[in-house]
Every structure is written in structure tokens, then in C-alpha cells.
C-alpha positions as CSV (number, residue, x, y, z in Angstrom):
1,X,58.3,37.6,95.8
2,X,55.4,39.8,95.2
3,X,52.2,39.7,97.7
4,X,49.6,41.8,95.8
5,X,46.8,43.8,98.0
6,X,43.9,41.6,98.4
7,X,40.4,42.0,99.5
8,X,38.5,39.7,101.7
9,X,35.8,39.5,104.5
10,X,37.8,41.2,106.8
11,X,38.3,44.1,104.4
12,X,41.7,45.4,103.3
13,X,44.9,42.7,103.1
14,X,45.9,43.0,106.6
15,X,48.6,44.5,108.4
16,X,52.8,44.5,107.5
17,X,53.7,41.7,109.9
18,X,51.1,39.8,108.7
19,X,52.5,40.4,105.2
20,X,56.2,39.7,106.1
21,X,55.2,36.2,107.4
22,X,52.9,35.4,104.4
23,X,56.1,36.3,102.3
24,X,58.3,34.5,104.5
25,X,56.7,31.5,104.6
26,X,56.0,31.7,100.4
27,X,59.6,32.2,99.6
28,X,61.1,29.5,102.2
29,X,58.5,27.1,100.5
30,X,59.5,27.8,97.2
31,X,63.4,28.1,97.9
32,X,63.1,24.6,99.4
33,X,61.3,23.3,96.4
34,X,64.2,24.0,94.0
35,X,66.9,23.1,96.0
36,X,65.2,19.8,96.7
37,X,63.5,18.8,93.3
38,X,66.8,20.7,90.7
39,X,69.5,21.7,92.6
40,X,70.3,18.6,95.1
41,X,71.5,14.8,94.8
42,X,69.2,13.0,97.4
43,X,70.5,9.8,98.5
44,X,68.3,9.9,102.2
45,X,67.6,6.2,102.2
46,X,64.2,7.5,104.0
47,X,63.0,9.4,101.2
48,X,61.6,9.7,98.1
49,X,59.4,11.4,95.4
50,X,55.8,11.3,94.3
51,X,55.0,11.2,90.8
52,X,53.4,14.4,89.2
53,X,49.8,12.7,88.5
54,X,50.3,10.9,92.7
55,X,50.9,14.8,93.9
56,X,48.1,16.1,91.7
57,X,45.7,13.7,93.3
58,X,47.0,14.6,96.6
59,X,46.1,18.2,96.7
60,X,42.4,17.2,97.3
61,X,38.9,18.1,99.1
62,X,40.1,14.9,101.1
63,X,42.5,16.5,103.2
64,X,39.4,18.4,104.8
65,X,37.8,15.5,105.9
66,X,37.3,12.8,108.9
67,X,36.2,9.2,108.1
68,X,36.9,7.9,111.4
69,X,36.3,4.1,111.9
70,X,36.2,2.0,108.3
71,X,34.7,1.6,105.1
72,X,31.0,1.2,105.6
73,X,31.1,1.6,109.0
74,X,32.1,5.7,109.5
75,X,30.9,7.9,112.5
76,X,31.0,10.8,110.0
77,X,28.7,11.0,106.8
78,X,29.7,12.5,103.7
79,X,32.4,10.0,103.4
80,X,31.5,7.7,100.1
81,X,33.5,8.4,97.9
82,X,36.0,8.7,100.6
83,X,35.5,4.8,101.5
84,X,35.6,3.7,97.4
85,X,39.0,4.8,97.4
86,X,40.7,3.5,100.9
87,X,38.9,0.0,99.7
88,X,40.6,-0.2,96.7
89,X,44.0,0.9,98.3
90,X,43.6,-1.6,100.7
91,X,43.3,-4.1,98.0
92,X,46.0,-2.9,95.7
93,X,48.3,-2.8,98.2
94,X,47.4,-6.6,99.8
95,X,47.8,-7.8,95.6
96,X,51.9,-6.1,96.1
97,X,52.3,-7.2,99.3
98,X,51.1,-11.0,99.1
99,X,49.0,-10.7,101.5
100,X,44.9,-11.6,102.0
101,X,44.4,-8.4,104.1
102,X,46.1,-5.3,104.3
103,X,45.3,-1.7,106.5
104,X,46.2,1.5,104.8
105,X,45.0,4.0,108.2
106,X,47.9,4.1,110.1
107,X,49.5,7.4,109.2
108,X,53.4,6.1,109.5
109,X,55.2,2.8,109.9
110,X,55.2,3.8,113.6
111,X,51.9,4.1,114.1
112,X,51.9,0.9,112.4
113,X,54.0,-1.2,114.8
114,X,52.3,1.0,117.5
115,X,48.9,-1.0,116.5
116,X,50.5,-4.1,116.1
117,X,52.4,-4.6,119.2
118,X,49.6,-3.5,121.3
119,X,47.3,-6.1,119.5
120,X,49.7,-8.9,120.2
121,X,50.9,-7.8,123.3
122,X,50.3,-6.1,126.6
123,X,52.0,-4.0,129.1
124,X,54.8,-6.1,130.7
125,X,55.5,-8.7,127.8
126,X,58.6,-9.9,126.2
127,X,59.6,-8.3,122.7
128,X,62.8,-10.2,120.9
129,X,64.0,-7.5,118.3
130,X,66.7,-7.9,115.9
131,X,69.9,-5.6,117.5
132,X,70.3,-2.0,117.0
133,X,73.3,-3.4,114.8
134,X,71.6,-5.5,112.9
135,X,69.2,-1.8,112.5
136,X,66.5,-2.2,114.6
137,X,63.9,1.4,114.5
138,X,63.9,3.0,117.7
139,X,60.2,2.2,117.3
140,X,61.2,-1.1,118.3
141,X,62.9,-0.5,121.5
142,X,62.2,0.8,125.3
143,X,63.4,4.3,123.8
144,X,60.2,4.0,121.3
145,X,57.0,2.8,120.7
146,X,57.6,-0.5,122.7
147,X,59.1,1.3,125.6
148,X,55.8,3.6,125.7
149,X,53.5,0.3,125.7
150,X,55.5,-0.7,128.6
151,X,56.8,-4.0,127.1
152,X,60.1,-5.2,127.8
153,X,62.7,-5.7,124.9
154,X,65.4,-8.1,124.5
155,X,67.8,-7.9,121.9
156,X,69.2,-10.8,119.6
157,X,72.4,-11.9,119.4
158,X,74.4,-10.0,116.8
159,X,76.9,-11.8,114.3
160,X,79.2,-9.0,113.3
161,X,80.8,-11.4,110.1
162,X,77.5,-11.4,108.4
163,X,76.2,-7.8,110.0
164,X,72.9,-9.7,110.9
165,X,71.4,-11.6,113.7
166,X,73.2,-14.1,114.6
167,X,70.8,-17.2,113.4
168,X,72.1,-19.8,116.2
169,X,71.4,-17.6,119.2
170,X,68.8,-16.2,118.3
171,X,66.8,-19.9,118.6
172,X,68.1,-20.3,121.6
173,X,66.7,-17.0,123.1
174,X,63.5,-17.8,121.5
175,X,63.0,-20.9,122.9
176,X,64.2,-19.0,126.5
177,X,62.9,-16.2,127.0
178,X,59.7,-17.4,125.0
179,X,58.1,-13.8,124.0
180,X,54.8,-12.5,122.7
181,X,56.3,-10.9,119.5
182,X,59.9,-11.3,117.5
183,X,60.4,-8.5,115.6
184,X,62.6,-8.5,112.3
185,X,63.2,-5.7,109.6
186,X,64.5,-2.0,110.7
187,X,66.0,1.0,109.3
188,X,69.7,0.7,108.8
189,X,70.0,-2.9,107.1
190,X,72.2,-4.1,104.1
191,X,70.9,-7.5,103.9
192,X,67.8,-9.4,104.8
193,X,66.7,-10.8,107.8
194,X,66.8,-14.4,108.4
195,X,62.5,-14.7,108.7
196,X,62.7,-18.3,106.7
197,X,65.1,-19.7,109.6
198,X,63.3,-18.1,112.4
199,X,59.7,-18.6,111.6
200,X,58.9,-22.2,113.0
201,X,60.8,-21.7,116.4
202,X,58.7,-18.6,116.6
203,X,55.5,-20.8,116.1
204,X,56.5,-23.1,118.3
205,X,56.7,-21.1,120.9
206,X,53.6,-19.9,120.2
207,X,54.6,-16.1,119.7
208,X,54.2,-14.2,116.3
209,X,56.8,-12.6,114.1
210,X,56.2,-9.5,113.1
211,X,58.4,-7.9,110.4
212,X,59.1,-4.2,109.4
213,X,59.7,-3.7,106.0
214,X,59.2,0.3,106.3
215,X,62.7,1.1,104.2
216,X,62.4,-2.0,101.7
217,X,58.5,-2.3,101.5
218,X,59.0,-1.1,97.3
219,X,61.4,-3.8,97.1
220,X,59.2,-6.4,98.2
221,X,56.5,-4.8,95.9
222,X,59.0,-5.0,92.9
223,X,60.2,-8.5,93.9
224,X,63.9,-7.1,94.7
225,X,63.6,-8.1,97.9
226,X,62.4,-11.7,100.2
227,X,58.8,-11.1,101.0
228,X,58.5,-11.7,104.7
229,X,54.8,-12.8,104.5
230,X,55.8,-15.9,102.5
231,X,59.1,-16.7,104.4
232,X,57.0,-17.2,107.8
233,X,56.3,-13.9,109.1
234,X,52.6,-13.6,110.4
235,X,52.6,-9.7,110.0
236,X,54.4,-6.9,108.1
237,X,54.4,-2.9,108.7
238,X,55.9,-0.8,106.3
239,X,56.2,2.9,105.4
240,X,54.5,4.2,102.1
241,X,57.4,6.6,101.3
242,X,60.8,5.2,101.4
243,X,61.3,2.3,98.4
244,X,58.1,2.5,97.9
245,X,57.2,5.8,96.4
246,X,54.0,7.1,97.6
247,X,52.6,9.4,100.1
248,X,53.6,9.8,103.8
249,X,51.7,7.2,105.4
250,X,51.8,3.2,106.7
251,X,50.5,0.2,106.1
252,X,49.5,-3.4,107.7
253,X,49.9,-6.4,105.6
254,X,48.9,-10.0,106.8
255,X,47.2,-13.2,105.6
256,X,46.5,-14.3,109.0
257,X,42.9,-13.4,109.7
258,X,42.4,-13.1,113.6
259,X,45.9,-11.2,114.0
260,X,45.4,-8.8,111.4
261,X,41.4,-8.3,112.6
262,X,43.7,-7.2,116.0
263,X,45.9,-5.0,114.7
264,X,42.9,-3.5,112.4
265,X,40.9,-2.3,115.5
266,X,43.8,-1.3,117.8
267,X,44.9,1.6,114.6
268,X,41.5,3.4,115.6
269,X,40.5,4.4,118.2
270,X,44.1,3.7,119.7
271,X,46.7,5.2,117.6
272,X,44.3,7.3,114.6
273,X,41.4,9.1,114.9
274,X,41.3,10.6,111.4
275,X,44.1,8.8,108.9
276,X,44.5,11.6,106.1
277,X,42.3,10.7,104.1
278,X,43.9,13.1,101.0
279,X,46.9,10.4,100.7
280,X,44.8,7.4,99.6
281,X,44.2,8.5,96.1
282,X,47.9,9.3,95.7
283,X,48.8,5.8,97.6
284,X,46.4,4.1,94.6
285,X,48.3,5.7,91.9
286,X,51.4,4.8,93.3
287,X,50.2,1.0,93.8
288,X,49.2,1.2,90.5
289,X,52.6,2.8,89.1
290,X,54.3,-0.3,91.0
291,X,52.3,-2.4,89.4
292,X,53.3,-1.7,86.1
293,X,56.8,-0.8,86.8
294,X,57.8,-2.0,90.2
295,X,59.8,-4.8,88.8
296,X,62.4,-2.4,86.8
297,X,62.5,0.4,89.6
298,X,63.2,-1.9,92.3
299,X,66.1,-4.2,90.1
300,X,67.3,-0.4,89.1
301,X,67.6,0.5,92.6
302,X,69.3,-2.0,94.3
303,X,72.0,-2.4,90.8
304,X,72.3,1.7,91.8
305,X,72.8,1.0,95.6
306,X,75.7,-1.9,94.6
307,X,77.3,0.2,91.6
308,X,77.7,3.1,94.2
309,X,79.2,1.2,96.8
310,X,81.9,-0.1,94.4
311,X,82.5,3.1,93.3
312,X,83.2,4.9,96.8
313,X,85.5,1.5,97.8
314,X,87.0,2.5,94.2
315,X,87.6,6.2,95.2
316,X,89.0,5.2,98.6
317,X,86.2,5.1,101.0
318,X,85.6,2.3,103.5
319,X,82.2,1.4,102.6
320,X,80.7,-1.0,105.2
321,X,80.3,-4.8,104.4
322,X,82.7,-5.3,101.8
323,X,83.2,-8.8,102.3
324,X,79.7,-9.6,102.0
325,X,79.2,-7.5,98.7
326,X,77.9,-4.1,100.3
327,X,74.5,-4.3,100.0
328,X,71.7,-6.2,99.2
329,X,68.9,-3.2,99.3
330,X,68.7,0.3,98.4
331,X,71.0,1.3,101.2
332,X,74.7,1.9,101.4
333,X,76.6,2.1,104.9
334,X,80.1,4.4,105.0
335,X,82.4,4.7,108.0
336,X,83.8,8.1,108.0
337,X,85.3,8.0,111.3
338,X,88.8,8.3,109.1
339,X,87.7,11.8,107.5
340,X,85.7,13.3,110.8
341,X,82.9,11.1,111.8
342,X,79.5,10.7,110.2
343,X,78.1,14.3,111.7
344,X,81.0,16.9,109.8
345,X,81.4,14.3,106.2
346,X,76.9,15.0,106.1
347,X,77.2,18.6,106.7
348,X,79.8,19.1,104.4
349,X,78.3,17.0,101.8
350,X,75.0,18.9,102.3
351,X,77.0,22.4,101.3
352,X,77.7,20.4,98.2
353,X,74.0,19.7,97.4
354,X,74.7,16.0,98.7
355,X,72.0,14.8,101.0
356,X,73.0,12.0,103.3
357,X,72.4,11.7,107.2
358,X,74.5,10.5,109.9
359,X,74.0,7.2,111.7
360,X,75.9,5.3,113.6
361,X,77.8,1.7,112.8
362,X,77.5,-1.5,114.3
363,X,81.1,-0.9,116.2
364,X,79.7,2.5,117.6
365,X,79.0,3.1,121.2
366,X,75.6,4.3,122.4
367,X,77.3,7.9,123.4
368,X,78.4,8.5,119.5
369,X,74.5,9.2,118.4
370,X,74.9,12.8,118.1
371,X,78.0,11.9,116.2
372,X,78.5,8.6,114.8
373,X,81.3,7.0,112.3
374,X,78.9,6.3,109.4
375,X,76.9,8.1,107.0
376,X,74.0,6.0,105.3
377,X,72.7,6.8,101.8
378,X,69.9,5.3,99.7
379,X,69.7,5.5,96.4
380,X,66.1,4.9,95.3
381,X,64.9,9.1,94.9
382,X,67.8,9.3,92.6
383,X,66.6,6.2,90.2
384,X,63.4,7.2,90.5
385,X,64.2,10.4,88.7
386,X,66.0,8.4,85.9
387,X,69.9,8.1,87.5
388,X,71.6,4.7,86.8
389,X,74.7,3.0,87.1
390,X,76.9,5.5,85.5
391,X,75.6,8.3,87.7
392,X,76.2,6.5,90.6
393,X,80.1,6.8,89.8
394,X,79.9,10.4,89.3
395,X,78.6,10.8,92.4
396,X,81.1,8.3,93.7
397,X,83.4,10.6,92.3
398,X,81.9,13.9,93.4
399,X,81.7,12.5,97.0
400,X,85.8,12.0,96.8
401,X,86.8,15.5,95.7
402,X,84.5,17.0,98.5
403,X,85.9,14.8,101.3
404,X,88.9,13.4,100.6
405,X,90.7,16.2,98.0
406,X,88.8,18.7,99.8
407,X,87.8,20.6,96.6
408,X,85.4,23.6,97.5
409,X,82.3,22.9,98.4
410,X,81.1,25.5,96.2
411,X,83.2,23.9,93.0
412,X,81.4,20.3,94.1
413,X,78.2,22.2,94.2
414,X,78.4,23.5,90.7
415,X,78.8,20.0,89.4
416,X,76.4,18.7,91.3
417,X,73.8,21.3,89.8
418,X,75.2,20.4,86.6
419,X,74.5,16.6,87.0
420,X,71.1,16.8,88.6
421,X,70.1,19.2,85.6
422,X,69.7,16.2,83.8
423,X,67.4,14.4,86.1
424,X,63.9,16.0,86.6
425,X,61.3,14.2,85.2
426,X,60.2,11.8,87.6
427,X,59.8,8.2,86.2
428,X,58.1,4.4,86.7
429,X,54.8,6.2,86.6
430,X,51.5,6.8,85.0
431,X,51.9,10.1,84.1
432,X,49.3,9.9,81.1
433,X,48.0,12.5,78.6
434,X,44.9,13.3,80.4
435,X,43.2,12.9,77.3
436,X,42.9,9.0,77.8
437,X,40.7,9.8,81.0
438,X,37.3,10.9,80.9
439,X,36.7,14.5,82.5
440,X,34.8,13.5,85.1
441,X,37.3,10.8,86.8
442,X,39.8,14.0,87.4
443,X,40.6,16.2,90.5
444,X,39.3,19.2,90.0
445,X,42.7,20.7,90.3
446,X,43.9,18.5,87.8
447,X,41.0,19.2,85.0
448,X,41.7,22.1,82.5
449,X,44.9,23.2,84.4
450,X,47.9,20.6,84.3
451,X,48.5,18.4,80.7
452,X,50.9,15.6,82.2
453,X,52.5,13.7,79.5
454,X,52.7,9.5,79.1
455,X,55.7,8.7,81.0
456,X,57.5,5.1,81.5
457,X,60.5,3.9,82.5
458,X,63.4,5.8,82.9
């Protein structure tokens, strides 16, 4: 990579280390970029990719700017243009998530649960969370968020034959140890919480369930998945990123009017000062992309996530939760502590252009973290660049000769290049010839320099 001479306010380009970093930086960026978007198989279940017309909007004057506080009610000026677009995120996104109110500030599904515990509880309080088995977030624990708020977390019960929470005991605990919140949802989870059967005892004890849909949030928006908001839960967090297929950022759903007013004031000043303001317009053409195609991505997705955990059973892995079908979401759970543990079968998939990470099982011990039996894998990037059910068993297959015929990695790499060749238009999106849009509605980055053609479903 080239770094012509440049002129600029401080005169001549300036010196060679200067220059060495600039190119540095410039060719990491770029390397990364095409290993990533052509020459990788991404099955992160944390992860995903923005559509071209989402990333255009992106890259605006936005990400400049402060707007701290709301939408007509800013301690900055300058901002209102700034405050059209959060208010109609904020509506889109209450319209996919069922909800009468929804907050698109918080800048993760962290800060998110931050804002949200510390509005229904203080320093001191009881937190029942669903078990680090049953895939509880760090964010929910004393190691996290809750631990930094100072509340105190208890775990419930775990029922290892459905790998969930054990239903029975956890009514019982409720009604014991009578907390401020019960939290559901998490980040390693094949199936759904039981929210319909815990709801009333919650109630009735007067505490509020709070339910963290960060990894599955697109699949609620696409109907793939049980809404928590109409299955009891008073509140749900979620991540803008993972099935759902936006920009880095969090969100607040509710349709109860007093909590959510809580949670609203404790993200600012508490947890955000200024929210990135530059992901909003992407967030509102991805709302709008799930809109008109949230329905097939999401069914796409989790038929993907079930068709690849057939196929690695097929090829002789043990795929967790066999018994109960595999998965129910976009996420599928191996043990590899036959083949090396989770930690070497992710690095060695990685040299094949595989991208998985470790993570540990619900049979694991707390001291296996740096290197657990599992590997966990999600398959919505992949669908969302057009892969389906037949791809899913190549990969199944691709995944066998690596790690258990221990074919080069550099062989498994080639076909993996191959396969993803096919795969590099982005789809489910509004990806329209800018034609149809009057001039003056585009970023100026977009206007006269990027013709993005109509693009549907994969």
C-alpha cells in the first residue's frame, strides 16, 4: 500500500514513523476486511453484518456529535435532525419488539441491563438469574454489571435433562428469597426460557422480570422466537448486533410505563453521556429491513442452526442437546473435550477460515474458562449472506476433515475460500437503486458515489 506525499496545515506529510503507522494501520484494516467479509466462514453466534445501504448511513456527520439527554429535551443545540431520527428508531423498534415504549441510547446490551437493574434495584438487593448453565451473561452476575451495582445474585436451580432452569425450583426460590428482579435470557442458550411459567410468581411477589434477549432479539423481531414482553416479562434488553442485524448498540423494550420511565432516566446521566448518535440512522434501516424481511431471515436462521447441528452429529461430533433436538435458536453448542477442548478445536478452526469461539458447557467447572469443552457457533452472519441448509453440511463436512481427519488446515482453508466465494452479497435488505430516493433524503457520502442495487431475499 501506497501513502502518496501530502500537503496540509502543518506543511510537508510528516515524518517516516508517522508514515509507517499510517500504513500500518491502512493495511491491517484492509487485510482484516477481506479475510472477514470473502475469505472466512463466520459462525460467532455474537456477530453479524450490516447491510451495504445500513453501513453507508453509518459513515455520517453524526458520529461528530453529542445529543446528550432526549429528544426535545437536549443540553446541546444543533441536534434536530439528530432527534427526527432517534424518535423514529425508537418507534420502529417498539413496533418489532411488541412493546408501547422502547430506548435506543444505551450503547450495548450491558449498558442496557446496567440501566435497568439500577432502576429496579439498589445496592444490597436480591437478583434471581437463570444459571450460568442455563447461559446467564456475566452482566448478570457478581463478576459483571450486578456485582458492580453491589446487588447480590442468586442462581436458579438448573435442570440438566432439559438444559434450562429448572421450572419447579425456581418458584420455590422466588417465593423464598423474594428479590427485586428475576432475570431470564443470556448468551449461551439453545432453548427458551420458561418467562410464561414464571411470570405470575414473579408478580406476586411483587418483583419484576427482566429478560435479556441480546443474542435472539432478531428472532423475536422475525417471530422465530417467544417474545418475552407478551409471555409476562415487564422488561427486555437486547443487543442491536447479534440476530438482529444492525449497528453496535442496545436497546430497552417495555409496555410498562413507570418501569420503563426508570430505566429511561437511569441510561443518562448514569451509564451514557453521548449514545453514538451515527448508529441510529443505520439502526432505522435495519428495523426497516426486518420489517420487510425479518420473518424469512429469522425462519432461515434457525432451519440453518438445526440443519448444522444434524450435520456435525452426522459427521461424528457430539453436538450438545441431542435429545432435545439441538437447538431452538440460532446457536449450536459442541463438546470437544474428545478432540482437545473447546480452546485448540477454535484455534485450529480459525487457521481454516472457521470462526467459532470457545465456551464452556453446562458439565464444565468454573476453572475450565480459559479452556472449556465446548465451542459455540451461530449461524445467523452466514444466512444473512445467502447460506442455507445445504451449506450448512458443507461446513459440517469441512469442520470433520479439519478436526477429526486432520486434513491440513491450509487444504480446509482452500475450500473454505472456495465456498464463501459464493456468498458476498449481503441479503434481507433494502439495498435500493438510489434512483427511487430523492437526492436530498441521501448521505452525502452516499449521493453521486455508491449505486447500490434492489436487493431481497436471499
Amino acid at each position: 500500500m501506497h501513502v502518496r506525499r501530502m500537503q496540509g496545515s502543518g506543511g510537508d506529510f510528516p515524518g517516516a514513523t508517522v508514515r509507517r503507522d499510517l500504513e500500518e494501520v491502512l493495511r491491517a484494516t484492509h487485510l482484516h476486511n477481506v479475510w472477514r467479509r470473502k475469505e472466512c466462514i463466520n459462525l460467532i453466534p455474537s456477530e453479524n453484518v450490516m447491510s451495504r445501504l445500513a453501513e453507508v448511513a453509518y459513515m455520517s456527520d453524526m458520529m461528530s456529535r453529542y445529543a446528550e439527554g432526549k429528544p426535545g429535551k437536549r443540553f446541546y443545540q444543533g441536534v434536530n435532525y439528530m432527534d427526527e431520527v432517534e424518535v423514529l428508531a425508537s418507534r420502529l423498534m417498539s413496533e418489532l419488539s411488541g412493546s408501547s415504549f422502547s430506548d435506543v441510547r444505551p450503547i450495548s446490551g450491558t449498558v442496557a441491563n446496567a440501566a435497568v437493574f439500577r432502576s429496579l434495584a439498589g445496592c444490597g438487593d436480591k437478583a434471581l438469574v437463570a444459571p450460568v448453565q442455563a447461559g446467564a451473561h456475566v452482566s448478570h452476575t457478581k463478576f459483571g454489571t450486578l456485582g458492580a451495582l453491589g446487588m447480590m445474585q442468586e442462581f436458579m436451580p438448573y435442570d440438566s435433562d432439559a438444559m434450562n432452569v429448572d421450572v419447579d425450583g425456581a418458584i420455590r426460590m422466588i417465593y423464598e428469597a423474594k428479590p427485586k428482579i428475576v432475570v431470564l435470557g443470556g448468551s449461551l442458550y439453545l432453548f427458551p426460557h420458561p418467562v410464561k411459567e414464571l411470570a405470575p410468581h414473579v408478580k406476586a411477589v411483587g418483583s419484576t422480570l427482566v429478560y435479556d434477549a441480546a443474542h435472539v432479539y432478531g428472532l423475536i423481531a422475525g417471530g422465530a422466537w417467544r417474545n418475552p414482553l407478551s409471555e409476562g416479562a415487564d422488561v427486555m434488553t437486547a443487543s442491536t448486533h447479534k440476530t438482529f442485524p444492525g449497528p453496535q448498540g442496545g436497546l430497552i423494550s417495555s409496555s410498562e410505563e413507570q418501569k420503563f420511565k426508570a430505566a429511561y432516566k437511569g441510561v443518562f446521566p448514569w451509564f451514557v453521556s453521548n449514545h453514538h448518535l451515527h448508529r441510529l440512522p443505520a439502526l432505522v434501516i435495519t428495523a426497516l429491513e426486518m420489517k420487510a424481511f425479518g420473518r424469512a431471515y429469522a425462519a432461515q436462521v434457525t432451519s440453518n442452526a438445526k440443519i448444522l447441528a444434524q450435520a456435525l452429529s452426522a459427521e461424528g461430533f457430539k453436538v450438545v442437546g441431542e435429545r432435545l433436538g439441538f437447538t431452538r435458536s440460532h446457536q449450536v453448542a459442541l463438546d470437544a473435550s474428545k478432540i482437545g477442548g473447546g480452546a485448540k478445536a477454535a484455534l485450529e478452526l480459525e487457521k481454516a477460515g472457521i470462526i467459532v469461539n470457545k465456551n464452556m458447557l453446562p458439565w464444565d467447572s468454573p476453572d475450565m474458562v480459559d479452556n472449556p469443552s465446548g465451542i459455540r457457533m451461530g449461524t445467523q452472519e452466514m444466512t444473512r449472506y445467502g447460506m442455507k441448509e445445504d451449506e450448512m453440511r458443507e461446513v459440517a463436512a469441512l469442520m470433520r476433515s479439519l478436526l477429526l481427519d486432520a486434513m491440513p488446515a491450509e487444504e480446509v482453508k482452500r475450500k473454505v475460500v472456495a465456498l464463501r466465494a459464493q456468498f458476498l452479497q449481503v441479503g434481507y435488505s433494502l439495498d435500493a437503486d438510489l434512483s427511487e430516493l430523492s437526492s436530498s433524503s441521501l448521505p452525502l457520502l452516499m449521493r453521486g458515489k455508491v449505486r447500490l442495487r434492489r436487493q431481497a431475499e436471499c
